[in-house]
C-alpha positions as CSV (number, residue, x, y, z in Angstrom):
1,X,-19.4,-40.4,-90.0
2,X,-20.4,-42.0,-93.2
3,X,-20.4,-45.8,-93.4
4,X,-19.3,-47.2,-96.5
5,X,-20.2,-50.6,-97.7
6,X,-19.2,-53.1,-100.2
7,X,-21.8,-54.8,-102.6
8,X,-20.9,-57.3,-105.5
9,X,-24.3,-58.2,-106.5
10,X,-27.6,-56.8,-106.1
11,X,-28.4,-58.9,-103.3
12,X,-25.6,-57.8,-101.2
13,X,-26.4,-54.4,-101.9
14,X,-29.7,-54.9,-100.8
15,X,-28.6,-56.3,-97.9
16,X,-25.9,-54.2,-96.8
17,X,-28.6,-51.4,-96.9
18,X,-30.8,-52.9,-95.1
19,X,-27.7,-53.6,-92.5
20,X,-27.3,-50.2,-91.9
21,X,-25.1,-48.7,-94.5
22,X,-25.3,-44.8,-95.2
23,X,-23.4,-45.6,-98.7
24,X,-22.7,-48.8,-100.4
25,X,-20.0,-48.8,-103.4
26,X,-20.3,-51.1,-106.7
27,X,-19.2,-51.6,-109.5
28,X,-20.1,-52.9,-113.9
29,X,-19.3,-55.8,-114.7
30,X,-16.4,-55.7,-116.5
31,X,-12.4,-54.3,-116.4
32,X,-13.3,-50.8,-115.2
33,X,-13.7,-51.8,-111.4
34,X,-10.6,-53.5,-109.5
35,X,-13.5,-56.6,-108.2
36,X,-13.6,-58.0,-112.0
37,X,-14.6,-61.6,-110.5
38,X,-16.9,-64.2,-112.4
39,X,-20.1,-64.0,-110.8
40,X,-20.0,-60.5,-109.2
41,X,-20.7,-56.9,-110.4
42,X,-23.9,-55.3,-112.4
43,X,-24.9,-54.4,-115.3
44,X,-26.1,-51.2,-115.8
45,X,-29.5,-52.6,-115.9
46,X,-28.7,-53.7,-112.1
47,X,-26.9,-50.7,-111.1
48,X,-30.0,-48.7,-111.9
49,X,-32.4,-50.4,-109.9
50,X,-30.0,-50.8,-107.3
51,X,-29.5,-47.2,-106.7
52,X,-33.3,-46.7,-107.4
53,X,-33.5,-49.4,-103.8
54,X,-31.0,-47.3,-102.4
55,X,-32.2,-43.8,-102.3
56,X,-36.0,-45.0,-101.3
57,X,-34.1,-46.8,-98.3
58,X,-32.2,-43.1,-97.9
59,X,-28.9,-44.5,-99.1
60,X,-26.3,-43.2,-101.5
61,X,-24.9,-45.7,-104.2
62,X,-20.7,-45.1,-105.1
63,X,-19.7,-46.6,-108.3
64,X,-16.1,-47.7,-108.4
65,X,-14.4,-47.0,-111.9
66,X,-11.2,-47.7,-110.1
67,X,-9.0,-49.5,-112.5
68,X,-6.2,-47.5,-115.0
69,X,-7.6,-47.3,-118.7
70,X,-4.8,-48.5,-121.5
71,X,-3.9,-46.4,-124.3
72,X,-5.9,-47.0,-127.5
73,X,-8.6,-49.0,-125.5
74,X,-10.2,-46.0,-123.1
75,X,-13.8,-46.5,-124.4
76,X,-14.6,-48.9,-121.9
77,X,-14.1,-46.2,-118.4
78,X,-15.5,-43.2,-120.8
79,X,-18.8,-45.6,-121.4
80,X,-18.9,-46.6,-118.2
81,X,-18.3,-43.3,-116.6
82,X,-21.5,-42.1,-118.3
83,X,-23.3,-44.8,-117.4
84,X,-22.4,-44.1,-113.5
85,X,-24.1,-40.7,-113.9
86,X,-27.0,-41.6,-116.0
87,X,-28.4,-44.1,-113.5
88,X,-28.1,-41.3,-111.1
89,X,-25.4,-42.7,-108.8
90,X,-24.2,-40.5,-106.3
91,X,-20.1,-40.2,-107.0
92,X,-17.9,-42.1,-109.2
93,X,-14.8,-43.3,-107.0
94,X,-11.9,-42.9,-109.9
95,X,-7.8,-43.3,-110.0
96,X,-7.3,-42.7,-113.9
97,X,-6.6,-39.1,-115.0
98,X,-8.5,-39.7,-117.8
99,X,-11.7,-41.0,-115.8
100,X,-11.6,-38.1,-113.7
101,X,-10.8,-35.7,-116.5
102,X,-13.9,-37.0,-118.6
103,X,-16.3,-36.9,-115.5
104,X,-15.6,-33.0,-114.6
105,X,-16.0,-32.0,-118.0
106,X,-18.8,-34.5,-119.1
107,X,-20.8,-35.0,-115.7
108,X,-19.7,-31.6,-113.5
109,X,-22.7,-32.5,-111.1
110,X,-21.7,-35.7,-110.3
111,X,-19.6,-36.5,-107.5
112,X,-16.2,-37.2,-107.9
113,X,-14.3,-39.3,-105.1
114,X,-10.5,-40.3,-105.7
115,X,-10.1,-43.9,-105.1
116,X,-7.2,-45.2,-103.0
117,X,-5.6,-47.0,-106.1
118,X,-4.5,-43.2,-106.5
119,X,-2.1,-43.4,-103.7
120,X,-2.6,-39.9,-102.6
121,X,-1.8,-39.6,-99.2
122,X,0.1,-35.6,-99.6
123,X,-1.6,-32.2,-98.9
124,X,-0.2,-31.2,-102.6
125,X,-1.1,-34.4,-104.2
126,X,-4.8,-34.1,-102.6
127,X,-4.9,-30.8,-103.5
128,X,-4.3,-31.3,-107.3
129,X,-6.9,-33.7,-108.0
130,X,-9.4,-31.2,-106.0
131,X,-8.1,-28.1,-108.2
132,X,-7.6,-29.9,-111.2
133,X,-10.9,-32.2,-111.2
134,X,-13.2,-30.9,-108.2
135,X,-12.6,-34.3,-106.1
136,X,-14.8,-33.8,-102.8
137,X,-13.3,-37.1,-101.0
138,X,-10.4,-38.9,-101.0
139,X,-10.5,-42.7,-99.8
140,X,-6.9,-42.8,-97.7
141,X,-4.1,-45.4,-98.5
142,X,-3.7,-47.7,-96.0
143,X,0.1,-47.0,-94.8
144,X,-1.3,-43.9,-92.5
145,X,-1.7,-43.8,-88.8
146,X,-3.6,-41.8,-87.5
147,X,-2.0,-38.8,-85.6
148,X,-0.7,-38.5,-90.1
149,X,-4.2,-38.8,-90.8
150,X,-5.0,-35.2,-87.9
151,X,-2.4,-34.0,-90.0
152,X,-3.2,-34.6,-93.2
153,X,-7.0,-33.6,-92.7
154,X,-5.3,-30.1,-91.0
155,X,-4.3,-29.1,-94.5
156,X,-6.8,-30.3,-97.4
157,X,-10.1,-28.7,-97.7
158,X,-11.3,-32.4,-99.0
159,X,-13.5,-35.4,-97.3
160,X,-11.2,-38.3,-96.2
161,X,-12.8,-42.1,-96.0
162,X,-10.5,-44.6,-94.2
163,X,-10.7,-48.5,-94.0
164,X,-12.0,-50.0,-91.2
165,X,-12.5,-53.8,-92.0
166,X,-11.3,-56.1,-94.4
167,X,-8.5,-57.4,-96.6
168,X,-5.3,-55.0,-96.2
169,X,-3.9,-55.8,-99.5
170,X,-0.3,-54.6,-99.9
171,X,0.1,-51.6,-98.4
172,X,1.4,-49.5,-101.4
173,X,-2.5,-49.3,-103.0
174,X,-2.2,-48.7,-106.8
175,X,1.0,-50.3,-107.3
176,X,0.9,-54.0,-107.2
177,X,2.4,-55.6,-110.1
178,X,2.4,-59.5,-108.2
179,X,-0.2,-61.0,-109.8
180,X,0.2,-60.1,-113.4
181,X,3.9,-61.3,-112.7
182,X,2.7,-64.4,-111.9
183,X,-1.1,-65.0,-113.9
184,X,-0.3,-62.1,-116.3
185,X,-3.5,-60.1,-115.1
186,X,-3.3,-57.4,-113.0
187,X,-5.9,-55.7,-110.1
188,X,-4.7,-52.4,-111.6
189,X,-5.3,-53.0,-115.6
190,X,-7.7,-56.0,-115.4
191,X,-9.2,-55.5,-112.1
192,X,-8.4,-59.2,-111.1
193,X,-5.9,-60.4,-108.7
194,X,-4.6,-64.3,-108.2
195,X,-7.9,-65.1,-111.0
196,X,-9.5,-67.7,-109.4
197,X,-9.3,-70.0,-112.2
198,X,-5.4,-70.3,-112.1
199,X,-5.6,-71.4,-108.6
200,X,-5.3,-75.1,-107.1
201,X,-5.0,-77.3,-104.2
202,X,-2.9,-80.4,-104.1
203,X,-2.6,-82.5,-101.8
204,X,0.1,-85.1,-100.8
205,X,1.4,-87.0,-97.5
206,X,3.0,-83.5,-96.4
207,X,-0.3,-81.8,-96.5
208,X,-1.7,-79.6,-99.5
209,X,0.3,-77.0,-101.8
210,X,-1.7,-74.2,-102.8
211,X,-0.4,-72.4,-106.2
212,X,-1.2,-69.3,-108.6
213,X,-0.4,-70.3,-111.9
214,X,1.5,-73.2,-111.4
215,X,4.0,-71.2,-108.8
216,X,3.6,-72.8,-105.2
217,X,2.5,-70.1,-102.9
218,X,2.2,-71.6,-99.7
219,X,2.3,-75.5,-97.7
220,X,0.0,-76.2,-95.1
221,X,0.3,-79.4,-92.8
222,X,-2.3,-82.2,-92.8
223,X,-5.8,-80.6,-91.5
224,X,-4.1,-77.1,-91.2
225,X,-6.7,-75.0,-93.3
226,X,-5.3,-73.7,-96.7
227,X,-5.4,-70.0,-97.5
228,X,-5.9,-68.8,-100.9
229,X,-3.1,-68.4,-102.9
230,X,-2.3,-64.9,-103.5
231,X,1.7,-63.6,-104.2
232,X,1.4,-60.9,-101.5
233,X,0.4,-63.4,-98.8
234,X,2.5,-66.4,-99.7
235,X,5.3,-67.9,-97.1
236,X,8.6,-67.5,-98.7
237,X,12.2,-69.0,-97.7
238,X,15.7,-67.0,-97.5
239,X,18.1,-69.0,-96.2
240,X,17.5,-71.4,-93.5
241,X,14.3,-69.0,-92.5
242,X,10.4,-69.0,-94.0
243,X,7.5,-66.8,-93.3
244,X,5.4,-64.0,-94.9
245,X,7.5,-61.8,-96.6
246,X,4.8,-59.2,-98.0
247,X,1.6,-59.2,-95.8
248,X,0.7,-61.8,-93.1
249,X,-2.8,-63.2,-94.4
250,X,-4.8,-61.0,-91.6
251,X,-7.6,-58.6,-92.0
252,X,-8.0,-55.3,-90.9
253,X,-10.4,-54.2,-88.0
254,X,-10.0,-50.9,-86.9
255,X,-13.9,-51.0,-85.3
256,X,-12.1,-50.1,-81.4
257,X,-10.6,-47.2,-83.2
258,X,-13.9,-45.2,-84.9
259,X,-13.5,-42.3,-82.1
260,X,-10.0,-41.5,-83.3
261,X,-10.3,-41.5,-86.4
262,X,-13.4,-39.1,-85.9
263,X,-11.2,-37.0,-83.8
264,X,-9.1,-36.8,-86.9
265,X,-11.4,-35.4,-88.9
266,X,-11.9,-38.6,-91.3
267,X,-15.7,-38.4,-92.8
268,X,-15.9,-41.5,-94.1
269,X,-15.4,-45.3,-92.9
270,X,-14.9,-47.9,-95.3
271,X,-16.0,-51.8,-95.4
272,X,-13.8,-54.1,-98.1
273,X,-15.1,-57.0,-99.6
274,X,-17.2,-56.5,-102.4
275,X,-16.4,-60.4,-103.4
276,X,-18.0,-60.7,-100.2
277,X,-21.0,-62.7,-100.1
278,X,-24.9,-61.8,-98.2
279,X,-23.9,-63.3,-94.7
280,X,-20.7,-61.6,-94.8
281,X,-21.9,-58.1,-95.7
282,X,-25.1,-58.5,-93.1
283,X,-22.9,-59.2,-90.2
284,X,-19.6,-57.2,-91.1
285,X,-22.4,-53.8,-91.7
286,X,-24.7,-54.1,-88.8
287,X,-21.8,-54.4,-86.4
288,X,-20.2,-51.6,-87.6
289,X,-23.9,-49.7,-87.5
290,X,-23.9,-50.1,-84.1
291,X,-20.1,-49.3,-83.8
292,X,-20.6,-46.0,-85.9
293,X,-23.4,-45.0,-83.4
294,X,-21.7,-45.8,-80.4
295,X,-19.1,-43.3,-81.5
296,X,-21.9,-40.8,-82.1
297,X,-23.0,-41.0,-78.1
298,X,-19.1,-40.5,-77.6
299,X,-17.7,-44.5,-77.1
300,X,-15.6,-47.0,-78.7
301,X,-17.7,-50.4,-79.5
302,X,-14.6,-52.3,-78.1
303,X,-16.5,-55.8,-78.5
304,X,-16.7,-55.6,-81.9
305,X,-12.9,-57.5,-82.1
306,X,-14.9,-60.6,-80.4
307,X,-17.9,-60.3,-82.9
308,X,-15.6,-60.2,-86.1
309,X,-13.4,-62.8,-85.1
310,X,-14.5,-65.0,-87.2
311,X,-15.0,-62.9,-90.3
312,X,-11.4,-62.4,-90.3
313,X,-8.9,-64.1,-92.6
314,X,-7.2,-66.8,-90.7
315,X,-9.4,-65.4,-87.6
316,X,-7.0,-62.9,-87.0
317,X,-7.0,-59.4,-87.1
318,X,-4.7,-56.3,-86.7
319,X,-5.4,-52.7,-86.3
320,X,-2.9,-51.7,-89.4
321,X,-1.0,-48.7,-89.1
322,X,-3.6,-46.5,-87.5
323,X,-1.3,-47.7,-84.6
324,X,2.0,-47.6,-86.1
325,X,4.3,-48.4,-83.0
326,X,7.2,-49.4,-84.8
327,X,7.9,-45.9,-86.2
């Protein structure tokens, strides 16, 4: 299987393929990617030598033109969608219709990936995007376990790439509408969730409020470490009751289950974090290396829970609904 790996700067994509990775995904410097952060992304001066370092290390470069375009303002995804496939990258990993439209007529030979802000996660609704544009891999929302994903991979004639580490984000990819309700920027329009410029800490004698835009999002007692404040992960109070209402702030591993979702069919295993930093992306990339080829000799790396811990958010981790027991 593939390993797919997250870079938000030139240095981390030189580092995660030197880690290990078979593919490492980016993404310009502007609105067109959903990881629109100060301080992260490429120009297309950088994305061009970074996939020129890529192939002569034998690794394919994804560019992520993930976000939805707005009407009267498309120019943006159309210029960087040719830019994608003049510095040669090897797919464009795209939600918008109109992204996806432009690249099979405008850049046939390019490869077209569907991102998971598309939500597909249907034989029919696979199978449109492959007839309509010539999509060769869909990246898999996160809501599917795996005996769905056998299923799934029974009936489409497509590549599917699954997460395997990393945020979870709120499991209905494509959708969120929580941070622009709260900072009025979206990860969907504007590529930015909870910006990190509308976040603060304050402190009292209770212990320290962190808040998005003013709204408090969750308390933490005197020396408890303080999360960062997104909507989705915030502890909420109904009645005489409080705790995480969307997501519990946990990341995914699924590294103990790479031989499943082989036997699946998946192609495809997919690292988050391109706001990730070096250290991160070294560590996260040659563990899974070594997972990845474990699973080749026919063996689950089961220590790689222990190794990650601490790369987790919160230190804990969960295996998602790959093992979805309470269905």
């Amino acid at each position: 299987m593939e390993l797919v790996c997250p870079a938000g700067t030139p240095a981390t994509l030189r580092a995660a393929v030197q880690a290990g990775a078979d593919a490492v995904y980016c993404g310009f410097r502007d609105e067109t990617n959903a990881r629109n952060f100060p301080g992260l992304n490429f120009s297309p001066e950088e994305m061009a030598e970074g996939i020129r370092f890529a192939h002569d290390h034998g690794s394919k470069v994804l560019v992520a033109i993930n976000t939805f375009a707005r009407a009267g303002g498309t120019d943006p995804w159309r210029r960087a969608a040719d830019t994608a496939a003049e510095c040669g990258a090897d797919a464009v990993i795209a939600a918008d219709i109109a992204v996806l439209d432009h690249m099979a007529g405008e850049h046939p030979r390019t490869r077209l990936h569907l991102s998971v802000q598309a939500a597909a996660a249907t034989p029919e609704a696979i199978g449109f995007y492959a007839q309509a544009f010539g999509v060769r891999r869909v990246v898999l929302p996160r809501v599917l376990s795996v005996q769905e994903i056998a299923a799934l991979n029974r009936a489409i004639d497509v590549e599917t790439e699954a997460f395997v580490f990393g945020g979870l984000c709120v499991m209905i990819e494509g959708r969120c509408h929580l941070s622009s309700y709260a900072a009025g920027r979206s990860p969907n329009l504007n590529g930015v969730c909870s910006p990190p410029e509308m976040v603060s800490y304050d402190e009292d004698a209770g212990g320290t409020a962190a808040r998005l835009a003013g709204f408090t999002i969750d308390r933490y007692e005197p020396g408890e470490p303080a999360g960062y404040p997104t909507l989705c992960k915030g502890r909420f109070k109904a009645g005489d009751k409080s705790g995480y209402l969307f997501e519990d702030p946990v990341s995914l591993n699924a590294g103990s289950m790479i031989l499943a979702l082989k036997a699946a069919g998946v192609t495809a295993l997919k690292i988050e974090g391109r706001q990730r930093g070096k250290g991160y992306v070294t560590q996260v990339v040659r563990t899974f290396r070594r997972a990845v080829d474990a699973a080749e000799q026919g063996y689950d790396a089961t220590e790689i829970d222990g190794i990650l811990a601490g790369m987790s958010e919160g230190g804990r981790q969960t295996t998602g609904a790959y093992r979805k027991i309470w269905r």
